[in-house]
Biopython code that builds the backbone (N, CA, C, O; Angstrom):
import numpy as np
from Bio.PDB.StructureBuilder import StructureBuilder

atoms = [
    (1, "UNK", "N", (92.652, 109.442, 108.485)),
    (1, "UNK", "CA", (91.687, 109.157, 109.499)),
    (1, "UNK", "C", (90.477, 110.046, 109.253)),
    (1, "UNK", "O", (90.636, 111.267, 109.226)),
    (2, "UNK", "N", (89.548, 109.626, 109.113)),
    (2, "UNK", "CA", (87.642, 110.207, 108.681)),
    (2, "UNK", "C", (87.198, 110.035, 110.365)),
    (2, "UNK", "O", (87.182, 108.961, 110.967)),
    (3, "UNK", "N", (86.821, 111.491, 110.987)),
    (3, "UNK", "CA", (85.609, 111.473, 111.518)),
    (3, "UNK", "C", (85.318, 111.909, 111.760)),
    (3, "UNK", "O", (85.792, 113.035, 111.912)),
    (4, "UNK", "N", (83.793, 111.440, 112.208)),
    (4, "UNK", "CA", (82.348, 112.004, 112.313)),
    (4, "UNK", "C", (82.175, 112.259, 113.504)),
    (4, "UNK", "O", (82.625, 111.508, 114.369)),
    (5, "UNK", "N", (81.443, 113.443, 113.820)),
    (5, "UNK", "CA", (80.981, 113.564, 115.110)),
    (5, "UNK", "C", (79.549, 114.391, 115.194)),
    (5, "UNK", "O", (79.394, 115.502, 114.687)),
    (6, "UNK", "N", (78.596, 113.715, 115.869)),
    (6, "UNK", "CA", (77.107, 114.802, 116.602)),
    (6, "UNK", "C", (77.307, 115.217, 117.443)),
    (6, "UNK", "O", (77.085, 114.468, 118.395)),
    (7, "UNK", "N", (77.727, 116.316, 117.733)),
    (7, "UNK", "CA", (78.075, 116.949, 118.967)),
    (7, "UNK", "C", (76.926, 116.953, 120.316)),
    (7, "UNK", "O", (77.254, 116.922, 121.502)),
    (8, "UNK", "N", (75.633, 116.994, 119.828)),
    (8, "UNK", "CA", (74.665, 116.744, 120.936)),
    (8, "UNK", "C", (74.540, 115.940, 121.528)),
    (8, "UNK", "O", (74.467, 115.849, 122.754)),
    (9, "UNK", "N", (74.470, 114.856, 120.368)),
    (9, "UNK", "CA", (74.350, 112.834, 121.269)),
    (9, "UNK", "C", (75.373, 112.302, 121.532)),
    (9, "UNK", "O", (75.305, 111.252, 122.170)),
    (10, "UNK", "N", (76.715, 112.839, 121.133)),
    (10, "UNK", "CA", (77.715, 112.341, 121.661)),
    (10, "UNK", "C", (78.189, 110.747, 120.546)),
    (10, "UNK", "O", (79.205, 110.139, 120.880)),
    (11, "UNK", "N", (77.706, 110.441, 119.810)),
    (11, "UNK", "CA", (78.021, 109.484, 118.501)),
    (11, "UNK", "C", (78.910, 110.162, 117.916)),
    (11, "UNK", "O", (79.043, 111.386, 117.887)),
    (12, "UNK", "N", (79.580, 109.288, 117.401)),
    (12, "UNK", "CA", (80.777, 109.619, 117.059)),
    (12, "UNK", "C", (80.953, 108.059, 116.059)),
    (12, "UNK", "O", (80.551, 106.946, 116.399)),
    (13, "UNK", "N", (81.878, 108.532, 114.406)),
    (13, "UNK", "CA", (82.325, 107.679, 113.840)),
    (13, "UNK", "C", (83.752, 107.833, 113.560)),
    (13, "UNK", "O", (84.363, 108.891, 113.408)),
    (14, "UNK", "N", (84.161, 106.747, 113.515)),
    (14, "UNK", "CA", (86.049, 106.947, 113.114)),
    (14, "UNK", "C", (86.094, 105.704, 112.356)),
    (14, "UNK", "O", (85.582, 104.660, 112.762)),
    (15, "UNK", "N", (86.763, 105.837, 111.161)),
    (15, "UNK", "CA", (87.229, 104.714, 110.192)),
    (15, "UNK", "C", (88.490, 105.621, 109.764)),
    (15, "UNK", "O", (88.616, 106.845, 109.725)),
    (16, "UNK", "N", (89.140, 104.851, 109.539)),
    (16, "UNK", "CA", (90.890, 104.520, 108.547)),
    (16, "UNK", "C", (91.198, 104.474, 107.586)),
    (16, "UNK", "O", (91.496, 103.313, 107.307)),
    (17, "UNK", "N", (91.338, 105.187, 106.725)),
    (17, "UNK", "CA", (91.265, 105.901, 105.225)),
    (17, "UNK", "C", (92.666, 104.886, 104.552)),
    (17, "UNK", "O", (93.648, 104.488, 105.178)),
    (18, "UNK", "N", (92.404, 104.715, 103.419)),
    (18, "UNK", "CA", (93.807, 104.132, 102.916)),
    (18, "UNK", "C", (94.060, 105.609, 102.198)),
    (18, "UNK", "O", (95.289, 105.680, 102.197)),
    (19, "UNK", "N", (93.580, 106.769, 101.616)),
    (19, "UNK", "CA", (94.242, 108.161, 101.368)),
    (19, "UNK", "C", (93.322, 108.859, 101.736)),
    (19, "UNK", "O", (92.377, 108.614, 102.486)),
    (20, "UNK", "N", (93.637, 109.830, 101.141)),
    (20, "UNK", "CA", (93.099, 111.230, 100.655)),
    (20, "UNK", "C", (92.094, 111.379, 99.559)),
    (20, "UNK", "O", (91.273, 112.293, 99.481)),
    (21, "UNK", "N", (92.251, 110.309, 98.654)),
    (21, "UNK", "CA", (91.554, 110.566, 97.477)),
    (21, "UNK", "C", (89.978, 110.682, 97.802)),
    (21, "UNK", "O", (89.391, 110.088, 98.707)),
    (22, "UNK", "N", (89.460, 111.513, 96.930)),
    (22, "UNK", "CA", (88.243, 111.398, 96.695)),
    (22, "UNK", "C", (87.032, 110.921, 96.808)),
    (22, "UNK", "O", (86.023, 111.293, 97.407)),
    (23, "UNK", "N", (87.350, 109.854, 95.994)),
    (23, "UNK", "CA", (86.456, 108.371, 96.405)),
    (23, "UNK", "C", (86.632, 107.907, 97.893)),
    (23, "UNK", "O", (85.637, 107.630, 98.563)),
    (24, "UNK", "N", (87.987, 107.817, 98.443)),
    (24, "UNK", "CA", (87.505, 107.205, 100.033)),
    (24, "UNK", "C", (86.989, 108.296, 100.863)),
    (24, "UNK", "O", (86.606, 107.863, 101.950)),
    (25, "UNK", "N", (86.885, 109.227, 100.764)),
    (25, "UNK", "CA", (86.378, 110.405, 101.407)),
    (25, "UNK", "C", (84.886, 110.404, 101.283)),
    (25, "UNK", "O", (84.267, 110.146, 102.316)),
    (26, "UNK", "N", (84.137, 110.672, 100.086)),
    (26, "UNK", "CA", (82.904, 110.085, 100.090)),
    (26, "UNK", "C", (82.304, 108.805, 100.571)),
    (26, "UNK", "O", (81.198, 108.641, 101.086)),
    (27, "UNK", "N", (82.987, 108.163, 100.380)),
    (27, "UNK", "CA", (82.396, 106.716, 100.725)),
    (27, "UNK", "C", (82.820, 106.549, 102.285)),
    (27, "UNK", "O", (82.161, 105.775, 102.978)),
    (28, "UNK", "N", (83.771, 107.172, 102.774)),
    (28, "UNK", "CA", (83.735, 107.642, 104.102)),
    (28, "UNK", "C", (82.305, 108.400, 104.801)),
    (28, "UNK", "O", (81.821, 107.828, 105.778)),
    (29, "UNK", "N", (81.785, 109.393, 104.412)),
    (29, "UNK", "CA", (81.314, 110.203, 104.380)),
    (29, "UNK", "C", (79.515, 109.152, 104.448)),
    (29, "UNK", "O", (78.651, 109.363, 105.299)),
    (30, "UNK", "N", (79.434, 108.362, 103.601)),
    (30, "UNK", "CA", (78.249, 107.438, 103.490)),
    (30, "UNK", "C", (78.104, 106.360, 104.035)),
    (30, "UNK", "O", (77.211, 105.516, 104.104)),
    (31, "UNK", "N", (79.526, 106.545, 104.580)),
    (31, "UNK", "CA", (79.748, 104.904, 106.065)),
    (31, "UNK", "C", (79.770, 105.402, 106.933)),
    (31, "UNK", "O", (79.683, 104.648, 107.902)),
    (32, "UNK", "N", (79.893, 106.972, 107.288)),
    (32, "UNK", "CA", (79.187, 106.836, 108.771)),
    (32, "UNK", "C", (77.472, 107.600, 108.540)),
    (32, "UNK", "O", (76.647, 107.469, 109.444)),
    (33, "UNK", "N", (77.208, 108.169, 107.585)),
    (33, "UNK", "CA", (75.330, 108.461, 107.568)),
    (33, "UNK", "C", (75.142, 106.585, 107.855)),
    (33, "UNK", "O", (75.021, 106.232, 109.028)),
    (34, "UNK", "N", (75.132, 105.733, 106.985)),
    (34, "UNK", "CA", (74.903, 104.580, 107.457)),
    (34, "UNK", "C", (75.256, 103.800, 108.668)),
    (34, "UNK", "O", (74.658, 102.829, 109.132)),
    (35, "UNK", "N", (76.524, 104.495, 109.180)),
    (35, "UNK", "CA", (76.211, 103.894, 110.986)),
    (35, "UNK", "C", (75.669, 104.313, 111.898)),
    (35, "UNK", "O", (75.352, 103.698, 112.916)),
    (36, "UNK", "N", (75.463, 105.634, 111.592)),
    (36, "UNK", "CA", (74.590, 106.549, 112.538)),
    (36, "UNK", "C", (72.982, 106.542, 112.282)),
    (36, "UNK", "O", (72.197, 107.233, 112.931)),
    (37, "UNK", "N", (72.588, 105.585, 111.156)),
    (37, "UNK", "CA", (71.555, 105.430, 111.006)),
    (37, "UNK", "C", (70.237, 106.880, 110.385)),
    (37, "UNK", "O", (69.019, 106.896, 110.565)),
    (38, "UNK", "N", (71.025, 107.807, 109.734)),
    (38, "UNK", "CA", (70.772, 108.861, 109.269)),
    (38, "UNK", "C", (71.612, 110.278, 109.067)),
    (38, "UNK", "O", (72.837, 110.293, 109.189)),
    (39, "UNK", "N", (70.964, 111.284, 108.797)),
    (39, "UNK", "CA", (71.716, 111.908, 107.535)),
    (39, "UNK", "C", (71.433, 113.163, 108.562)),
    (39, "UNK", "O", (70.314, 113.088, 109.070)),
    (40, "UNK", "N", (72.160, 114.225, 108.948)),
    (40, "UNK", "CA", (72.568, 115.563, 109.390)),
    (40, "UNK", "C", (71.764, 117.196, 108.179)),
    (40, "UNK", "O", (71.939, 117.339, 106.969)),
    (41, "UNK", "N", (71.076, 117.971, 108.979)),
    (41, "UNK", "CA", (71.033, 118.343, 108.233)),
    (41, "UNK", "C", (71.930, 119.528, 107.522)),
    (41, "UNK", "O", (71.639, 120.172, 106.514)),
    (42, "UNK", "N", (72.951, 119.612, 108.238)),
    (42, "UNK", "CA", (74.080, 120.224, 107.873)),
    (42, "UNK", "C", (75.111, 119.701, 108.661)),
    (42, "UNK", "O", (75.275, 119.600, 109.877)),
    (43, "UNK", "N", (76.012, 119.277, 107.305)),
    (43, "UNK", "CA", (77.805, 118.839, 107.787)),
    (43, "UNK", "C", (78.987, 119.903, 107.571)),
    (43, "UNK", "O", (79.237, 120.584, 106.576)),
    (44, "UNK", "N", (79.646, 119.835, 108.831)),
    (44, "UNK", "CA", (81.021, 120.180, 108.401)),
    (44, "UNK", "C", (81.815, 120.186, 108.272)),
    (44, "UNK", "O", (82.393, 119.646, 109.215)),
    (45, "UNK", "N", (82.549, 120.572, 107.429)),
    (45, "UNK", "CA", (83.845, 119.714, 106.740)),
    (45, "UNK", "C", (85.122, 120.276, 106.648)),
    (45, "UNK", "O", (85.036, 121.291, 105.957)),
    (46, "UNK", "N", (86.175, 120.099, 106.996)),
    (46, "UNK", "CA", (87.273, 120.435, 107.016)),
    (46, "UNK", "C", (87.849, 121.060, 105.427)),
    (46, "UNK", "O", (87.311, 120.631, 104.406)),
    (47, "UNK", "N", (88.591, 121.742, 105.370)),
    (47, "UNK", "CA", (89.327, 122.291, 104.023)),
    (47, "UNK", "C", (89.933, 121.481, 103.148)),
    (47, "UNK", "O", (90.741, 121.891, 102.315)),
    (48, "UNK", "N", (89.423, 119.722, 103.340)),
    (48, "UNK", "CA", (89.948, 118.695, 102.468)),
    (48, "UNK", "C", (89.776, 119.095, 101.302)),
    (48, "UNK", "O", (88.732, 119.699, 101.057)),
    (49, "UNK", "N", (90.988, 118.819, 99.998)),
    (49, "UNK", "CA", (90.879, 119.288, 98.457)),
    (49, "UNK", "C", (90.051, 118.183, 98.239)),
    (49, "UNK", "O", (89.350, 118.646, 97.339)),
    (50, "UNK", "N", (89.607, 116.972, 98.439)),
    (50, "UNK", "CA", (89.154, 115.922, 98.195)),
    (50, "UNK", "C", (87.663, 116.270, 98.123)),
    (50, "UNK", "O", (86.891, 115.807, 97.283)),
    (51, "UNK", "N", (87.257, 117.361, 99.348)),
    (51, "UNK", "CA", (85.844, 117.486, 99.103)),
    (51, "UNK", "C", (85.423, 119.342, 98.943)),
    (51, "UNK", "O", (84.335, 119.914, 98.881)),
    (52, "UNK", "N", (86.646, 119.786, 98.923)),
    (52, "UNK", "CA", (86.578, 121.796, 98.886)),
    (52, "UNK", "C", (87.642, 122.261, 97.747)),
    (52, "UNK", "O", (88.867, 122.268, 97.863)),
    (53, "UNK", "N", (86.867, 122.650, 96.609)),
    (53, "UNK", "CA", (87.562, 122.926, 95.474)),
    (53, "UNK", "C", (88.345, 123.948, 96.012)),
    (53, "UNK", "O", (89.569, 124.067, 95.944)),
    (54, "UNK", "N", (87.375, 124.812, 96.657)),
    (54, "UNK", "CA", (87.277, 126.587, 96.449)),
    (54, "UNK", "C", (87.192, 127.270, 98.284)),
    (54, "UNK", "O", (86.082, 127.648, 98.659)),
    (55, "UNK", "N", (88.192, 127.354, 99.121)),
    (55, "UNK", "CA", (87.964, 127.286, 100.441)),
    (55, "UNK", "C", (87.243, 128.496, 100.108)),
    (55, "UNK", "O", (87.108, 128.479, 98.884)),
    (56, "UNK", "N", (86.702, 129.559, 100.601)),
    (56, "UNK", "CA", (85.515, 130.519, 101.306)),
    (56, "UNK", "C", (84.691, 130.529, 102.672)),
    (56, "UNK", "O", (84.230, 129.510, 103.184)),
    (57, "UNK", "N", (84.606, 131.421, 103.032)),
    (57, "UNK", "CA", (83.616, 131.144, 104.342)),
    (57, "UNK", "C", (82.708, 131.387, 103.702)),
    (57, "UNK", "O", (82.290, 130.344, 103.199)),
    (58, "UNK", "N", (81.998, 132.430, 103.355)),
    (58, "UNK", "CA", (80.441, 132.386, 102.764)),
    (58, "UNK", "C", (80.107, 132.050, 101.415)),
    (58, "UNK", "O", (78.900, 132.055, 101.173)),
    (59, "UNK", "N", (81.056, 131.695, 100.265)),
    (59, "UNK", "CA", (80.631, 131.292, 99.179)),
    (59, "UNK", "C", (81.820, 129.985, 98.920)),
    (59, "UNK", "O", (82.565, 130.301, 97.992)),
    (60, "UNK", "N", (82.156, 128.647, 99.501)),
    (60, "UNK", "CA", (83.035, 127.884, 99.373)),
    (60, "UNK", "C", (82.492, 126.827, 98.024)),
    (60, "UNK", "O", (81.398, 126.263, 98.033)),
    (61, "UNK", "N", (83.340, 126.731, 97.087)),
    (61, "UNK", "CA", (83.131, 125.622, 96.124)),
    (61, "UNK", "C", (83.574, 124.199, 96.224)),
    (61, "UNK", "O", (84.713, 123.744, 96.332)),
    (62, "UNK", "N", (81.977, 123.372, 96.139)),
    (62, "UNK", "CA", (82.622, 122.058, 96.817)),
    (62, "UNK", "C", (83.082, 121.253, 95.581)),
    (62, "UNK", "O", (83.170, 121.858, 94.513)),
    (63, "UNK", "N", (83.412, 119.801, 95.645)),
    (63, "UNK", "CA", (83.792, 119.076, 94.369)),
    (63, "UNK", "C", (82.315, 118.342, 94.178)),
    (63, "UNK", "O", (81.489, 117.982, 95.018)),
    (64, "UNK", "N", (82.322, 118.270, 92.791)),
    (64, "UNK", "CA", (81.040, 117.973, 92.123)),
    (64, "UNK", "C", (80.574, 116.822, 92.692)),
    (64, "UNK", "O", (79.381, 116.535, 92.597)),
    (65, "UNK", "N", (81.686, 115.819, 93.521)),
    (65, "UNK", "CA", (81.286, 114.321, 93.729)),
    (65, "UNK", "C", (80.773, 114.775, 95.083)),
    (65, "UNK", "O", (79.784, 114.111, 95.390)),
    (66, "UNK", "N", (81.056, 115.555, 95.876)),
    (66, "UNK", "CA", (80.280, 116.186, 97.011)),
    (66, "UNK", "C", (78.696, 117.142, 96.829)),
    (66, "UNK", "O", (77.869, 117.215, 97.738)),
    (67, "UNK", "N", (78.559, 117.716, 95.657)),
    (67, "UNK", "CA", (77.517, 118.432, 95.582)),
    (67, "UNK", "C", (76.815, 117.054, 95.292)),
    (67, "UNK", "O", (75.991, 116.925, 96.197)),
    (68, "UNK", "N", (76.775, 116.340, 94.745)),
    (68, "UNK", "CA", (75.866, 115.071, 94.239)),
    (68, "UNK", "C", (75.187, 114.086, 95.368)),
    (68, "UNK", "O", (74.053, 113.644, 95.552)),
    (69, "UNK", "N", (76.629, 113.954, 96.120)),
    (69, "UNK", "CA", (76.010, 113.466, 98.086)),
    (69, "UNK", "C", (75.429, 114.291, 98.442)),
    (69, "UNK", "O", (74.620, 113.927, 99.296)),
    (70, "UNK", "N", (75.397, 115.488, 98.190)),
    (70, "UNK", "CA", (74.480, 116.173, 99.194)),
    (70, "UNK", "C", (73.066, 116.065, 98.638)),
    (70, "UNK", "O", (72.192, 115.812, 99.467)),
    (71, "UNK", "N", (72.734, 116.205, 97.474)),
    (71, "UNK", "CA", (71.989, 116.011, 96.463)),
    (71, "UNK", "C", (71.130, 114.726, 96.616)),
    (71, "UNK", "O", (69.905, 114.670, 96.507)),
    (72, "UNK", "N", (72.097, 113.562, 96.925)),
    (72, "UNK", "CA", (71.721, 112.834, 97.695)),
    (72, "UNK", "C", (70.367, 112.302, 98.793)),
    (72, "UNK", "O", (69.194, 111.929, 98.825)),
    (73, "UNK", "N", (71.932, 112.696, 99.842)),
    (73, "UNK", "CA", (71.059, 112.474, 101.149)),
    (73, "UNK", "C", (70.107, 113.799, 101.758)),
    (73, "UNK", "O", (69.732, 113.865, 102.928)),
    (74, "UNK", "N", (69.891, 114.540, 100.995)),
    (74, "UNK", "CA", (69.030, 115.644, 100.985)),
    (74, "UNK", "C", (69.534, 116.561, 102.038)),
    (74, "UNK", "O", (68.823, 117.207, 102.807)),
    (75, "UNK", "N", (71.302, 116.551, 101.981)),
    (75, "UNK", "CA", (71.684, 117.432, 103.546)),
    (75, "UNK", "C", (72.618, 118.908, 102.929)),
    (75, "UNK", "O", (72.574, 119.079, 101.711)),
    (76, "UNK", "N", (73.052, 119.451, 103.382)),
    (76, "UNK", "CA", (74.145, 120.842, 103.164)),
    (76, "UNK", "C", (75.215, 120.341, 103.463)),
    (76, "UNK", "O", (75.351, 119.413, 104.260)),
    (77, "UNK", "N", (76.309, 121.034, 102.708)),
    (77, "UNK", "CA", (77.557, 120.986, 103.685)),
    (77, "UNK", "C", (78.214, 122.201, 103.878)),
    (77, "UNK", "O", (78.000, 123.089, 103.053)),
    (78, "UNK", "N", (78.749, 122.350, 104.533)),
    (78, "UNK", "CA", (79.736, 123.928, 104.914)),
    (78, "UNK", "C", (81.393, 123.175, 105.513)),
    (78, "UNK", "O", (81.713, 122.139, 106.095)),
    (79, "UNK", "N", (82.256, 124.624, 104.859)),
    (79, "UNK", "CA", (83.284, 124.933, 105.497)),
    (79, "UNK", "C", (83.784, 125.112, 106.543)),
    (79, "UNK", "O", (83.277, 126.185, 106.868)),
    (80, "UNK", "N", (84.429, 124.827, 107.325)),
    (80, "UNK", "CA", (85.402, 125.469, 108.401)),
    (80, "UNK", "C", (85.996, 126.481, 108.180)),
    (80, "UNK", "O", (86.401, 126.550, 107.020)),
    (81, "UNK", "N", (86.225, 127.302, 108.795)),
    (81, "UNK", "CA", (87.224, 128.174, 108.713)),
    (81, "UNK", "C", (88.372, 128.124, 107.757)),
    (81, "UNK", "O", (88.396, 127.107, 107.063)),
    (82, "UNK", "N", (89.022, 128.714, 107.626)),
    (82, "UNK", "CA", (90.325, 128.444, 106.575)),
    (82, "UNK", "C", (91.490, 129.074, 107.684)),
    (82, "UNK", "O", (92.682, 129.105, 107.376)),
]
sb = StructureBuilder()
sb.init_structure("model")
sb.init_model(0)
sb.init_chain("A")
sb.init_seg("    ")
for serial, (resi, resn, name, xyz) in enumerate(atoms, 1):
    if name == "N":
        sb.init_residue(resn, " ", resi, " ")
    sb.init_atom(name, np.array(xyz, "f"), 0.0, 1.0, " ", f" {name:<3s}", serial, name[0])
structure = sb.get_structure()
């Protein structure tokens, strides 16, 4: 289960993952910027291996298919806690 939430406006996305892998995680990740009709300028993301090589709080390593979305949609992403 993928979701999104803006905590200010109260939008919120939820879609239904067939896994974990990688690929549905991103493409998760670009189905809800596209339902919400734009891009955050900082996301955060849970300790998924799918998108956090390297957990850290101040220096976390993401997976390359995540640095490239961000790269992207011109946004950041950060860690949660561990």
């Amino acid at each position: 289960m993928f979701i999104a939430v803006l905590p200010f406006s109260g939008y919120s996305y939820v879609e239904a993952l067939p896994s974990q892998r990688q690929e549905d995680f991103i493409r998760a990740i670009a189905n809800a910027f596209a339902y919400l009709g734009g891009v955050p300028a900082c996301g955060l993301i849970d300790n998924l291996k799918s998108g956090v090589k390297r957990a850290n709080r101040y220096e976390p390593a993401f997976t390359e298919l995540l640095e490239q979305l961000s790269l992207h949609y011109g946004c950041t992403f950060m860690v949660l806690r561990v």
